[in-house]
C-alpha positions, 0 to 999 in steps of 0.5 A: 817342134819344141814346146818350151816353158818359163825359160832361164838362163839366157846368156849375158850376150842376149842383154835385156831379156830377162825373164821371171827367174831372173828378176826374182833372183835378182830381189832376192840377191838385193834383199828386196821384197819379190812378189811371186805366184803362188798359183801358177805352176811352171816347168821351167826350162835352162835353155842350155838343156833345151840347147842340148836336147835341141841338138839331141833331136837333130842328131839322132834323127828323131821322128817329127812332131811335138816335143815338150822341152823342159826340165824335169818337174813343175813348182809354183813360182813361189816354191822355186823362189824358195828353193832358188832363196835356199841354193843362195843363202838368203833369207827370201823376203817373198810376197805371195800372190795371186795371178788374179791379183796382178794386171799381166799384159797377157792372159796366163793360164795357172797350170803350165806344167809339161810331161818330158816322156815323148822326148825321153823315149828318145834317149834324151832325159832333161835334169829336174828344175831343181838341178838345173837352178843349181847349176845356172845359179853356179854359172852365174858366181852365186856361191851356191849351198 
């Protein structure tokens, strides 16, 4: 079983889900004001690199049980939409809030950070958010720093 966590990247053939990274690039690609958590700490995840750990799993034939499948690291959201405003060259027009100050549908918890290590005993080590934002950034056509 694979936990995954603030998933991105999702391929232009699944139209319609997007999720948090998407809309705040998107705001920052059009110059809009983005609200973001200061608060919540994420791992997030490119789901090309779940894909491949996906596969390493099954091909190597690794022992069952709970695998946490994210990239490498955690940041608020805020820090990755700085990171994600630098990797494009804009200037972020980011409004920092907290989770308490928006009404969600579902209740989330403020720390979601995941450890890989169970998952890097297997010889699969997941790239960090960081690199993973760049190279989904790249994919996109966002002439990247």
């Amino acid at each position: 079983m694979l936990r995954v966590e603030s998933l991105f990247g999702a391929p232009r053939e699944w139209a319609g889900r997007r999720g948090t990274l998407d809309r705040i690039v998107e705001g920052l690609e059009q110059g809009r004001e983005v609200r973001v958590f200061t608060d919540r700490v994420v791992s997030p995840s490119y789901v090309y690199d779940v894909a491949a750990a996906t596969r390493h799993l099954v091909t190597t034939g690794a022992a069952p049980g709970l695998y946490h499948c994210v990239n490498d690291g955690h940041a608020s959201w805020h820090d990755v939409a700085r990171e994600a405003a630098a990797l494009l060259h804009v200037e972020p027009r980011l409004v920092p809030i907290t989770i308490d100050q928006m009404p969600l549908r579902a209740s989330r918890p403020k720390y979601c950070a995941l450890s890989t290590k169970k998952l890097t005993f297997t010889g699969f080590v997941m790239p960090s958010w960081r690199a993973a934002l760049r190279r989904w950034l790249t994919a996109r056509g966002a002439p990247v720093a």
